[in-house]
C-alpha positions in Angstrom: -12.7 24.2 -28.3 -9.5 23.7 -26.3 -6.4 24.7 -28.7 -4.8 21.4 -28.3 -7.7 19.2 -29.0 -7.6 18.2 -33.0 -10.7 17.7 -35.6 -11.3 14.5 -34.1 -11.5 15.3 -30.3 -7.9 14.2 -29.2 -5.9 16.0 -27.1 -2.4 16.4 -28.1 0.4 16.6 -25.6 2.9 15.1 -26.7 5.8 16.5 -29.3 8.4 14.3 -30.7 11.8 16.2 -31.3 14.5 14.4 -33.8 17.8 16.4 -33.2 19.7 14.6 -35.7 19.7 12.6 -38.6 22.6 11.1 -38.3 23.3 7.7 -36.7 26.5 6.0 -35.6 24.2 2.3 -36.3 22.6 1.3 -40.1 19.4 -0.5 -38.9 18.1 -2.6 -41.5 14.8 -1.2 -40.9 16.1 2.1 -40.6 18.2 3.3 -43.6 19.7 1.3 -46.6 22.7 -0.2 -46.3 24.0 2.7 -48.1 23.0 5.1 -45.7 21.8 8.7 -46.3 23.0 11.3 -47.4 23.1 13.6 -44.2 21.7 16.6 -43.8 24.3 19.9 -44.1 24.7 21.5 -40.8 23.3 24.7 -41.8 19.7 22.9 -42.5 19.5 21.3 -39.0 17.2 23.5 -36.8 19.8 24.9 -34.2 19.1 24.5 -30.4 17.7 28.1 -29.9 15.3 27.5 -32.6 14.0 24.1 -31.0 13.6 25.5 -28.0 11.5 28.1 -29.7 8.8 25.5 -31.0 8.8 24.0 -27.7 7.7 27.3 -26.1 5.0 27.8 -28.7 3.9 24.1 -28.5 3.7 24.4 -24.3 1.5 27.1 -24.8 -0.9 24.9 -26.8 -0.8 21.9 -23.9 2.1 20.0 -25.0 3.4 18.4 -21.6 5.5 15.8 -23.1 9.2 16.2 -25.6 10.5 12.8 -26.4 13.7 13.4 -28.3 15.2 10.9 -31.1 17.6 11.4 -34.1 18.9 9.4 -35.7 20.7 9.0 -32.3 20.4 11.8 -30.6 23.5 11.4 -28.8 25.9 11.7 -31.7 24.9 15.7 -31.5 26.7 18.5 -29.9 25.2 19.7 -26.8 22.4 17.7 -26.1 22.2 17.7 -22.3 22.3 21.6 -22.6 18.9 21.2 -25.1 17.2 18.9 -22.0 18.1 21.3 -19.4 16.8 24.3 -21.7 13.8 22.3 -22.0 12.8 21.6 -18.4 13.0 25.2 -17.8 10.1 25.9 -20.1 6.9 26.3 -18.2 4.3 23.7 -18.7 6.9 20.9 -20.3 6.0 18.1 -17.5 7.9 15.3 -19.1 11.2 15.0 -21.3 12.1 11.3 -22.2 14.7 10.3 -24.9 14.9 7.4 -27.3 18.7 6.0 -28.2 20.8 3.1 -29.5 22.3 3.4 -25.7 26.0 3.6 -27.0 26.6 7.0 -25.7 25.0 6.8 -22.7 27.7 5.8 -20.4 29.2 9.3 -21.0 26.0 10.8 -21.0 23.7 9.4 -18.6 24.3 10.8 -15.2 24.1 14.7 -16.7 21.7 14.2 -18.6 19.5 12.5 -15.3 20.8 15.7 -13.9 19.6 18.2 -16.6 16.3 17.1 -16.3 16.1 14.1 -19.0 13.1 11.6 -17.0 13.1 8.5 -18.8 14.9 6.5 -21.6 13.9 4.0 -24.0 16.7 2.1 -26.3 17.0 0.1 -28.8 17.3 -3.5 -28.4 16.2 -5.6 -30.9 18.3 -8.9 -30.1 20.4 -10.4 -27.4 22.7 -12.6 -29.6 26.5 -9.9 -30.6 26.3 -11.5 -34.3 22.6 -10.7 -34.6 22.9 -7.1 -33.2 26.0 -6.9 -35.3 23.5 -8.0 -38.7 20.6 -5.7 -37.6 22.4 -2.7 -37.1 25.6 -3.3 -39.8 27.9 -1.4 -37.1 27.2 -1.8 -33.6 28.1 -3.8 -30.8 25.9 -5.1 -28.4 27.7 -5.3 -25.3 28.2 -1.2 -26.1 24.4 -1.1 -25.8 24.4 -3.4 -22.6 26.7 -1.2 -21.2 24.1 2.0 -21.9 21.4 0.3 -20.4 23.5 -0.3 -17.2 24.2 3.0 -17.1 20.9 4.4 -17.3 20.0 2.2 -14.2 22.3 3.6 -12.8 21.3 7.3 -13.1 18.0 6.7 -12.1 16.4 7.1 -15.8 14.1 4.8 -15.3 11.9 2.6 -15.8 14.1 1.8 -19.1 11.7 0.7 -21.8 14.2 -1.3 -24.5 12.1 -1.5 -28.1 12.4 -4.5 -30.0 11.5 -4.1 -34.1 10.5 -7.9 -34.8 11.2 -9.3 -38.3 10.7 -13.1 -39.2 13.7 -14.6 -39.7 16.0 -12.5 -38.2 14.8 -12.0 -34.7 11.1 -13.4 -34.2 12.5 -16.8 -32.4 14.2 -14.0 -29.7 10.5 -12.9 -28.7 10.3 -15.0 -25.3 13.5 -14.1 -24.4 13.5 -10.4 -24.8 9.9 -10.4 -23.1 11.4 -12.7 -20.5 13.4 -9.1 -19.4 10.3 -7.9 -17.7 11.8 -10.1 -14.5 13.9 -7.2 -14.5 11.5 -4.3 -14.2 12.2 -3.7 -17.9 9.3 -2.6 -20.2 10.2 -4.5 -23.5 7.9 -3.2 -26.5 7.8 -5.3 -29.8 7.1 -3.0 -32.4 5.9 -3.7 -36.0 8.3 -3.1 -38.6 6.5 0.1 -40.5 6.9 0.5 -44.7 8.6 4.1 -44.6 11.2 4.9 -47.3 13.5 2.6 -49.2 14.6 0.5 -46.4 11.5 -1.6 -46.3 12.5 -3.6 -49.7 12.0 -7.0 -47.6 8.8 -5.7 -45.4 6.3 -8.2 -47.1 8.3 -11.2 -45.8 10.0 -10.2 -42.8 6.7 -8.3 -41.2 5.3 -10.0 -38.0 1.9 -8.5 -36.7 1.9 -7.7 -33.6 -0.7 -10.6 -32.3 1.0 -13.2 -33.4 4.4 -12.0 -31.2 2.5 -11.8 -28.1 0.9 -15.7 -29.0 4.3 -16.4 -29.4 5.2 -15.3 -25.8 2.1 -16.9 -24.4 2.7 -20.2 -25.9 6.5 -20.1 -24.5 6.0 -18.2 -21.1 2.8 -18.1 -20.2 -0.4 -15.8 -20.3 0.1 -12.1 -20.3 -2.2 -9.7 -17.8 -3.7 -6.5 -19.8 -3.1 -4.0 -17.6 -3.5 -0.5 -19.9 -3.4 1.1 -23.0 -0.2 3.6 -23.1 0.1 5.8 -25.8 0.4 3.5 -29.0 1.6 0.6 -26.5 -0.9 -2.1 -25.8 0.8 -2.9 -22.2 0.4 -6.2 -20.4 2.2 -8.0 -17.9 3.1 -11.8 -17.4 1.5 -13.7 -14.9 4.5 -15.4 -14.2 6.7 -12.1 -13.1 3.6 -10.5 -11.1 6.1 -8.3 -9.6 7.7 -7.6 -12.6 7.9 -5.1 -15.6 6.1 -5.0 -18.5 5.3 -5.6 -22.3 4.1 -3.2 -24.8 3.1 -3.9 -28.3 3.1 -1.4 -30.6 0.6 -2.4 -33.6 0.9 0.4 -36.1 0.6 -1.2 -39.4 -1.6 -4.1 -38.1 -3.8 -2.6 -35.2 -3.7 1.2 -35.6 -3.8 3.5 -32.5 -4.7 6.6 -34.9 -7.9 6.8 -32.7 -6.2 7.9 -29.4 -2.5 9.4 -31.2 -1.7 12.3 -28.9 1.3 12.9 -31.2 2.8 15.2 -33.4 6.7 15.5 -34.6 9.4 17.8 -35.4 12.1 16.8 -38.3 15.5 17.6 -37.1 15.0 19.9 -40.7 12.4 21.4 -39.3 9.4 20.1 -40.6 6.5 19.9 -38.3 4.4 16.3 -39.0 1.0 16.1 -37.7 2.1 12.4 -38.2 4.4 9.4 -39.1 2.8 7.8 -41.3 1.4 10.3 -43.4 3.3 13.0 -46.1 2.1 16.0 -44.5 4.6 18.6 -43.5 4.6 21.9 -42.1 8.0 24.0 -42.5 9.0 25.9 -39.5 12.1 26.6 -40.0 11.7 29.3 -42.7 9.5 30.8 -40.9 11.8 30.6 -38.1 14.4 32.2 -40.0 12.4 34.9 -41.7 12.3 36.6 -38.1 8.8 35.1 -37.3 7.6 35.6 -34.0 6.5 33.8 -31.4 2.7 34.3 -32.3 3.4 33.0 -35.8 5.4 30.3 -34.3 2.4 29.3 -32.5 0.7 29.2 -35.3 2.2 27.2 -37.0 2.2 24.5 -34.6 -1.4 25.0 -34.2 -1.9 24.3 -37.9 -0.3 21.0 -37.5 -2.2 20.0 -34.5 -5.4 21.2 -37.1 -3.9 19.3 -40.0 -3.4 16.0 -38.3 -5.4 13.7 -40.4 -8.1 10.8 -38.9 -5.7 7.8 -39.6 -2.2 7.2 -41.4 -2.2 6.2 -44.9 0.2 3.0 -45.1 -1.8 1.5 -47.8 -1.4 4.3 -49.8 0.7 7.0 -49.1 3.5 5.9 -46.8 6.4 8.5 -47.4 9.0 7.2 -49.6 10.9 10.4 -50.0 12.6 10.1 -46.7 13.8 7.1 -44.1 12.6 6.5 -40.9 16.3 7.8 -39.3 14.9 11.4 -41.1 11.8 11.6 -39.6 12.4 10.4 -36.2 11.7 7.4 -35.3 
């Protein structure tokens, strides 16, 4: 059996890195209102030591590093990490997910360091809204990272939408109506991790009843493919434009075709999301391990990953989605 295939015949490729835990937004649906309580510096897996995992993982078939935080842009050093990381034989792909506020002093060197793609954050299009979703950020700051990600070339932009009813569900048709613009907008379900989900019962909107929405108000929607979690279609109205992704985790599970695994900016290896499992790497790391046991390791969590998530039972409660990586 190929290394990187798991108990259940996928093939996983693809290793989520969060960098950070810290944010310079609150989401709603990612931290209290409170905040956490970040993580000390010292407990943060240092560059050298992510770099480390990522050589182990390669060697199993992983050909794709998304990194995330929190924002991953609020850390020190991060276009150095992407240009360490392109240099490491067999990594194909290294994408980055961010709130976009940093990215006009960002962008162009990290387009240069090898970074291929962004996706960011944008879950409305009205200031006061962005303002209530986010407790601290401006949307015009994200507008302006978006412009210039076009304009270093790291594209195509996908921007994520987290739909909740009664904040932002009557913005569906407008943020899908962004495809003209060779955007790839992807509703995502709100997911129950942690303590930030106190309202989930009554602001969660499946994910089939957003794209009705969209139909109703702009027309039908083309399948075109099935994209890593993303359902993707396109509207039949923008032929030549972008596209639509919904990501049904809670609703319509992709656990059948995940090609995922994560690791915590702690250093935790998860097998996945949704589900409590951990794998510590970072004492190991830190004991003087080497690269054998390293790879180890991150074979046992490509072993470990279970069939399906456990949201109706076990959805981790002992840390928020801005700790995990979202």
């Amino acid at each position: 059996m190929t290394e990187n295939i798991d108990r259940f015949g996928r093939r996983i490729t693809y290793l989520r890195i969060s960098v950070t835990d810290r944010c310079n937004f609150r989401c709603i649906y990612c931290m209290p209102a409170s905040g956490v309580s970040w993580q000390p510096h010292a407990e943060i897996l240092r560059y050298e030591e992510i770099i480390r995992v990522v050589r182990a993982a390669a060697t199993l078939g992983i050909r794709k590093v998304r990194l995330t935080g929190g924002e991953p842009l609020v850390r020190d050093g991060i276009v150095d990490l992407v240009a360490s990381i392109s240099d490491i034989s067999g990594i194909e792909e290294i994408t980055l997910t961010t709130n976009g506020t940093l990215l006009p002093h960002y962008a162009k060197d990290l387009a240069h360091a090898g970074l291929a793609r962004v996706n960011i954050s944008l879950d409305t299009l009205r200031p006061d809204r962005f303002r209530q979703i986010t407790r601290l950020g401006s949307l015009n700051d994200t507008l302006a990272g978006i412009r210039a990600a076009q304009e270093a070339g790291l594209v195509p932009i996908k921007l994520n939408a987290v739909v909740m009813r009664g904040i932002n569900d009557d913005e569906v048709a407008d943020l899908a109506a962004m495809t003209k613009d060779n955007f790839q907008v992807r509703f995502i379900e709100w997911m129950p991790i942690g303590t930030s989900n106190v309202d989930f019962g009554s602001r969660f909107v499946p994910g089939d009843e957003v794209r009705a929405h969209i139909e109703e108000s702009l027309g039908s929607l083309e399948p075109l493919r099935e994209e890593g979690p993303a359902r993707v279609y396109r509207l039949s109205r923008f032929p030549q434009g972008g596209q639509i992704g919904f990501i049904s985790t809670f609703s319509s599970p992709f656990c059948a075709t995940c090609n995922r695994i994560r690791l915590t900016a702690d250093g935790k290896l998860r097998p996945c999301l949704l589900s409590p499992i951990e794998i510590d790497v970072k004492a190991p790391l830190r004991a003087g391990a080497t690269d054998e046991e390293i790879r180890r390791l991150v074979l046992s969590g490509i072993e470990r990953k279970p069939l399906a998530h456990g949201v109706a039972s076990d959805v981790p409660r002992n840390r928020e989605m801005s700790q995990i990586g979202g």
